[in-house]
DODO-786193 format. One record per atom (N, C-alpha, C, CB): x, y, z negated. Coordinates in steps of 0.2 Angstrom, whole numbers, plus 5000, padded with zeros to 4 digits. Last residue first. Glycine has a CB too. Layout:
<rotors>
XYZ...
</rotors>
This chain:
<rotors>
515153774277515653774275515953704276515553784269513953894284514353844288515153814282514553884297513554004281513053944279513553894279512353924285513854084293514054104285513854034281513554184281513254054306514054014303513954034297514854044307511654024310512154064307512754044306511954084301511553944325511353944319511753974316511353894316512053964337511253964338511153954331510853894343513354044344513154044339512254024339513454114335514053954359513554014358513353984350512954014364515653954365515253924361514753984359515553894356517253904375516553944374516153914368515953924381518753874383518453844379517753934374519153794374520253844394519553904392519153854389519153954399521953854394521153824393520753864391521153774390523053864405522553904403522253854401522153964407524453854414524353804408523453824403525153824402524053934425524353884423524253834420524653894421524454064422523654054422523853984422523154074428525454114425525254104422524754074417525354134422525454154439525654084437525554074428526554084438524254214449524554234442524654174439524054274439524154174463524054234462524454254455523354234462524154024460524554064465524554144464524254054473522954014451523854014448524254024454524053944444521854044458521954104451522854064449520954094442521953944465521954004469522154054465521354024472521653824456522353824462522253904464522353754472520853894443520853874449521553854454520453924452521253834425521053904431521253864438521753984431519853734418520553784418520453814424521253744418518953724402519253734409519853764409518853774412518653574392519153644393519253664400519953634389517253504388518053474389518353574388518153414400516053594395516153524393516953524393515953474399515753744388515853734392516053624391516153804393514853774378514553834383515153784391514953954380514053714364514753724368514353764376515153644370513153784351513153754356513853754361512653784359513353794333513653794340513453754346514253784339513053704322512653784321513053824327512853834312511653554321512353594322512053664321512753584331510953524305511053524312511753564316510353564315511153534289511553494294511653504302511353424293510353614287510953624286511253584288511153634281509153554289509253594293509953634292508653614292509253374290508953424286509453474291509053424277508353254300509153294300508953344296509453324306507553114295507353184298508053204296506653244296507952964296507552984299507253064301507152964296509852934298509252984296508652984296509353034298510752874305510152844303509652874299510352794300512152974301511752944304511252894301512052924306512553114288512253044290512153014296511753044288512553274297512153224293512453154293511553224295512853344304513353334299513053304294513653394296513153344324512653344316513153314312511953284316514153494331513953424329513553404324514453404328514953604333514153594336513953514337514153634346516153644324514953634324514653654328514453684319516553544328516253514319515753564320516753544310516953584341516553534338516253494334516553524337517453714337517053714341516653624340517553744346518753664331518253704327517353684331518453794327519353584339519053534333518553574329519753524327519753684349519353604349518953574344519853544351520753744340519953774344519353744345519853794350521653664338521353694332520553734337521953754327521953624353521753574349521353584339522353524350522453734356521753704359521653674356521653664365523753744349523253814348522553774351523653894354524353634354524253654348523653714345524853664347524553654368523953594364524053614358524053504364524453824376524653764373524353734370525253764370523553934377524053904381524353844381524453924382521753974377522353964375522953924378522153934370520354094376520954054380521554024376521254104386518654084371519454084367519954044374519454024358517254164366517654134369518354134370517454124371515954154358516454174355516754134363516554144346514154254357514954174361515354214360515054144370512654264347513254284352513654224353513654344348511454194343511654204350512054254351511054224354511754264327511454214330511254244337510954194325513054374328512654384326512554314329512254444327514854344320514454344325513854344324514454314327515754324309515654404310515054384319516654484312515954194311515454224303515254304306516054234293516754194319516154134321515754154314516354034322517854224315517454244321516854234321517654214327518354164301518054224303517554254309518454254305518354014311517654054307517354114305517554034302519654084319519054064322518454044317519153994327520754134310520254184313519654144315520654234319521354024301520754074298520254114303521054134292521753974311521553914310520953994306522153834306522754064316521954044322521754014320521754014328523754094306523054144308522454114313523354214313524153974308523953974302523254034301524553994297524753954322524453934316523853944315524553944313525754094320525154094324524554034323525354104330526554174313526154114308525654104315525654154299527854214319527354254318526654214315527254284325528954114317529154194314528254244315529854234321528253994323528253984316528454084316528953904312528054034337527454004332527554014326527253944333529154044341528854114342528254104337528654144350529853944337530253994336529554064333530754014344529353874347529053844340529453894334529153754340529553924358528753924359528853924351528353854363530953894359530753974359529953984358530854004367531053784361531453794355531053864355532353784355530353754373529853724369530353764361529653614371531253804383530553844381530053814376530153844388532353754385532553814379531653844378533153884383532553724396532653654392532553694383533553624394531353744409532053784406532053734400531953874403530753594418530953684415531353704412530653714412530653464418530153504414530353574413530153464408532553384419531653384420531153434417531453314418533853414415533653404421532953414425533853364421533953394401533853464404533853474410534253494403533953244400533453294399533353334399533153314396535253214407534653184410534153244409534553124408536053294395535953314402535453284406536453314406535453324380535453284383535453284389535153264381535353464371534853404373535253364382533853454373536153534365536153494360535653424365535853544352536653644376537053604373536953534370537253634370535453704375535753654382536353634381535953684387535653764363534953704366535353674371534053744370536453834363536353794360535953744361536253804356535853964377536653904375536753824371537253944369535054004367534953944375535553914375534853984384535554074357535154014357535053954364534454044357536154164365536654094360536254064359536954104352535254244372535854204373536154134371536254234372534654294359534454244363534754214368533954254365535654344348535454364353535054264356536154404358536154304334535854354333535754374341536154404328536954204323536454204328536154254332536054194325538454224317537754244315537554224324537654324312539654084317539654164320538854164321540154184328539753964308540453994310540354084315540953914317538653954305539153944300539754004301539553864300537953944314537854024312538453994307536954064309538453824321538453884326538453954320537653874332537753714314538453714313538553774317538953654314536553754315536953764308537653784307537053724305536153714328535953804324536453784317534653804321536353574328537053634333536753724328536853644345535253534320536053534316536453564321536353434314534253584327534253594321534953584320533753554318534553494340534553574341534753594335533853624343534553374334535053394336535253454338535153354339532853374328533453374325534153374328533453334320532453404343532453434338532753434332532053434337531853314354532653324353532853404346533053364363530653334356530653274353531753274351530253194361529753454351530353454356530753394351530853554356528553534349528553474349529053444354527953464350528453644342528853644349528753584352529653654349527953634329527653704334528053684341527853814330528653514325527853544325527553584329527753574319530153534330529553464332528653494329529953374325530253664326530453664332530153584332531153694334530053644310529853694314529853674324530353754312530853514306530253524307529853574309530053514303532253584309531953524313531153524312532353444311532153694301532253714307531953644311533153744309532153614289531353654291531653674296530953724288533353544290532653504290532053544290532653464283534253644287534353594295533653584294534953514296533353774281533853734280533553704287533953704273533453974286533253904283533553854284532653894283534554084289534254054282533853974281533854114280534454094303535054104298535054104290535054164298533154084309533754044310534554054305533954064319532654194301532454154301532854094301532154154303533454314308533454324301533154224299532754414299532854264324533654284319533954274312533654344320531854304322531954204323532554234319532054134333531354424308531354404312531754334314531354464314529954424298530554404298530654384305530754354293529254594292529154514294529754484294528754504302528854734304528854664298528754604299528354664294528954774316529054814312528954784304528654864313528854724326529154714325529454764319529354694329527354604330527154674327528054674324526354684321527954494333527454514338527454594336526654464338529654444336528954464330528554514334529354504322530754404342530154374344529454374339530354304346532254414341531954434335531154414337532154514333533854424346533254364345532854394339533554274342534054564359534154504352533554474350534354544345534454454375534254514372534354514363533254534375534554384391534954394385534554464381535854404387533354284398533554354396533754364390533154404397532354194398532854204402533254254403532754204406531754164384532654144386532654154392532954064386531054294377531154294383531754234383531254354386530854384368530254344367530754264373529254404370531754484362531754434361531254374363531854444357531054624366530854594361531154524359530354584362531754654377532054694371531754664365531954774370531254624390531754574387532054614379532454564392529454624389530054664388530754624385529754714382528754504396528954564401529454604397528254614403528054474382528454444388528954454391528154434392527454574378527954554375528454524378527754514371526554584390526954654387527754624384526554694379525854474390526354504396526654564394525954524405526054404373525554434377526154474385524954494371525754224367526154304366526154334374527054304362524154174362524854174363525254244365524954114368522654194368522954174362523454174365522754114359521154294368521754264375522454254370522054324383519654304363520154274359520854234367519454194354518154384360518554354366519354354362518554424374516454354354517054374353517554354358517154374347514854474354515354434357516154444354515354444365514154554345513754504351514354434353513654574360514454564328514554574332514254514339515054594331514054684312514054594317514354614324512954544320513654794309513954744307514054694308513854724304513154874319512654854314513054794309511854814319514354964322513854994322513354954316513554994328515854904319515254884321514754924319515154814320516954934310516854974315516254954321517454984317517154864296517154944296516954974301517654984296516554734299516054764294516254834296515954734285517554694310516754714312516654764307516054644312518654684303518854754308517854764308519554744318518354584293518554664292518554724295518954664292518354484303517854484298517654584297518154424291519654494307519254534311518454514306519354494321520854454303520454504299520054534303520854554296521554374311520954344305520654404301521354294299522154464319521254454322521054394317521154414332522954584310523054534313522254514315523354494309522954764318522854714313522954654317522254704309522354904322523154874323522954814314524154964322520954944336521254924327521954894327520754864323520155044346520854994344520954994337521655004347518755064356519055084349519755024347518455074343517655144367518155074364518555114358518855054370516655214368516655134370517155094368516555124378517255354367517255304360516955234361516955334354518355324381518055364377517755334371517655404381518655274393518055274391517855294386517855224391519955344396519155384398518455314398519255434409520755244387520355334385520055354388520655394386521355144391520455144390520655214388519855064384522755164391522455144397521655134398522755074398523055204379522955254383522655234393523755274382522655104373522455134370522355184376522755144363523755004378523054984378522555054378523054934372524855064372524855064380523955034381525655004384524755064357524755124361524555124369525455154359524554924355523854964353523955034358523754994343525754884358525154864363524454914362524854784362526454934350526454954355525854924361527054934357526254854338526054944339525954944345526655014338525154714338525654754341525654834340525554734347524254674334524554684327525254714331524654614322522654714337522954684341523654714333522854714350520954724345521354694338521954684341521054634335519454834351520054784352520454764345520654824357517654864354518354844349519054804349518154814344516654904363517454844363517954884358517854824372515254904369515554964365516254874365514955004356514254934386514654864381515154934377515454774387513355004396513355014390513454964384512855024389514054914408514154984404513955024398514055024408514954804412514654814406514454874403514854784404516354814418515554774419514754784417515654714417516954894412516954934419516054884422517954904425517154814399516954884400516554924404517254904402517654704405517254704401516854784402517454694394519354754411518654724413517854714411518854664414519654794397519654854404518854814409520754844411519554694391519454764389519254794394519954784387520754624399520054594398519554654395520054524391521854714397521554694405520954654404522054654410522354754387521854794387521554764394521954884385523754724382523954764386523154794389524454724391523154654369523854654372523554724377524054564377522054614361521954664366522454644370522054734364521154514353522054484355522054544362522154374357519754514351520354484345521054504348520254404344518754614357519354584361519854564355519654634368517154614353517754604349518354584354517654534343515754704359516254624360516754634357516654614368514054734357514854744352515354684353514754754343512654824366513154764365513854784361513354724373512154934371512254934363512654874361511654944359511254844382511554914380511654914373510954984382511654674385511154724383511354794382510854704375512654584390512854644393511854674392513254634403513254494379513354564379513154614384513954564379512754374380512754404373512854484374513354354367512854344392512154344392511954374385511954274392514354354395513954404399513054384394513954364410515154244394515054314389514454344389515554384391515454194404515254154398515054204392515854114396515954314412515254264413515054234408515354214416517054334407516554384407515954354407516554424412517854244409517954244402517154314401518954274400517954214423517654184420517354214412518054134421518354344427517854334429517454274424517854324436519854314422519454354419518754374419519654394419520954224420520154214421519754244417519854144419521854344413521854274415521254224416522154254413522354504419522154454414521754394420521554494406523954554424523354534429523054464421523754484439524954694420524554654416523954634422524354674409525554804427525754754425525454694422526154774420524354874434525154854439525454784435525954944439523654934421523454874424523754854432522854884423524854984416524754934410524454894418524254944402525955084424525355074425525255014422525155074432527355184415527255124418526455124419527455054413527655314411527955274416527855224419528355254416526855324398527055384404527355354409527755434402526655224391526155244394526255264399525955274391528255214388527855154392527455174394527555094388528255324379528755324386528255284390529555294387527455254369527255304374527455304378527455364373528355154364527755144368527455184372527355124365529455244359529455204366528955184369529655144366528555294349528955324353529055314362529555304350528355174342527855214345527955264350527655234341529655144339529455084344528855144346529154994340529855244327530455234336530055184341531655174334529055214319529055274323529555274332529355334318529355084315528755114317528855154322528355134313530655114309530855054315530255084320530754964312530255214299530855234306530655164311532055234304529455104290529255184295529755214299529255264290530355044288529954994292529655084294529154924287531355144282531555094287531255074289531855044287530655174271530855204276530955164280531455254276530455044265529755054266530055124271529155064260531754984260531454974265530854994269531354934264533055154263532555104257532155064262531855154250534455194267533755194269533455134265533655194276
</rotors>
């Protein structure tokens, strides 16, 4: 089997399953999205005109979607998502709205792309951005996503390309595995994980998330696997960050976003961890900041900002919204309303 059969058999067999998924499982039993009153609110003023066009960048399982929708009844929602399987269980969970929605299977820096083919006027009112890897992924121990569950290590969001940690951990050298897991994990015990991952696939491949945890709790330090949780979640975070570029895509998708917007639409974005916040943070600041000089007497007009912030600092979710959905947790919610074109903006 040649590789481009193979990614078509891997395709089809997961589409397969996703179905079953549809058939058996209720998406909204499984998936409780995460400030989702909030994430509507902050929305609400760009979208809920008749004919409004929200972008949900990061569908997963469709519970912001769903909610948008049901609020908002003449809101049209484009979903994005590079999951098959999420497109399929998303997909079948909004059917009776019928062509108010639409799913695209891509990554959300191509969302420039997904507006110009499937936005009515080419732009779009709003865009909604729940970053990291999604309760589907989570939830399935067959993806690998999971150390608390033995399954194979492979934690590729769309697993029909690409490389998976497995294939990853098995080829690169001690010094990018240590720099991977200190950058994306920021796991101050990282070159001693890094050198047990070597001397371990020397002697027998890598190839379940078992072994990984093992290794980790091996390589860090019993006082430090005593405090802060599982001792294996920051090796698994910077695992899941570097095999799927997540990065490198939020650093391109948020001007994308912020270009495919009309003047007075809001882009808003949840995120889970400081790495992903702190490339939002920085966007979201450069423009809604003057880029002029100081001591100006008049600001020229390319310099004024071209973002308002919608919200101060980053919110987070209530004591009451993380009893209910732990997840929510670590959430940070962060807004912005487009008051000057972004295309302008370099």
């Amino acid at each position: 089997m040649d590789e481009a059969q193979g990614a078509s058999h891997a395709s089809s067999r997961h589409m397969r399953h996703s179905y079953n998924i549809c058939n058996t499982r209720n998406a909204a039993e499984l998936h409780t999205p995460v400030l989702l009153d909030e994430c509507l609110d902050m929305l609400a003023p760009a979208i809920e005109s008749p004919g409004s066009v929200l972008i949900d960048a990061t569908l997963g399982m469709g519970g912001h979607t769903e909610g948008a929708l049901r609020r908002f009844p003449g809101l049209v929602v484009i979903g994005i998502d590079r999951d098959p399987e999420a497109i399929a269980l998303a997909s079948k969970r909004l059917e009776g709205f019928g062509p108010r929605f639409c799913a695209v299977r891509a990554t959300y820096d191509s969302i420039g792309q997904v507006v110009a083919d499937h936005a009515p006027r080419g732009e779009a009112d709003g865009v909604l951005m729940d970053l990291g890897v999604s309760s589907l992924q989570l939830d399935d121990a067959g993806r690998g996503f999971s150390y608390s569950q033995d399954a194979p290590l492979d934690m590729r969001m769309d697993p029909t390309r690409g490389v998976s940690a497995a294939e990853l951990l098995a080829t690169a050298p001690q010094e990018e595995i240590t720099r991977i897991l200190r950058t994306y994990g920021e796991e101050r015990f990282a070159p001693r994980i890094a050198r047990l991952v070597v001397a371990r696939r020397d002697a027998r491949p890598l190839t379940r998330t078992g072994q990984l945890v093992d290794i980790v709790r091996e390589a860090i330090p019993a006082p430090a696997r005593r405090t802060g949780g599982n001792p294996a979640k920051r090796t698994f975070q910077a695992l899941r960050v570097a095999v799927n570029d997540e990065l490198a895509i939020l650093e391109r998708a948020l001007p994308a976003a912020l270009a495919s917007l009309r003047v007075g639409g809001r882009l808003v974005v949840e995120s889970y961890q400081s790495l992903e916040d702190r490339i939002v943070k920085n966007v979201l600041r450069s423009g809604s900041t003057v880029s002029a000089p100081p001591g100006l007497p008049v600001v020229p007009d390319e310099a004024r900002p071209r973002l308002a912030l919608l919200t101060r600092g980053a919110d987070r979710a209530p004591a009451s919204e993380q009893e209910k959905n732990p997840r929510s947790a670590s959430v940070r919610l962060r807004g912005a309303e487009l008051i000057r074109p972004w295309k302008e903006h370099q």
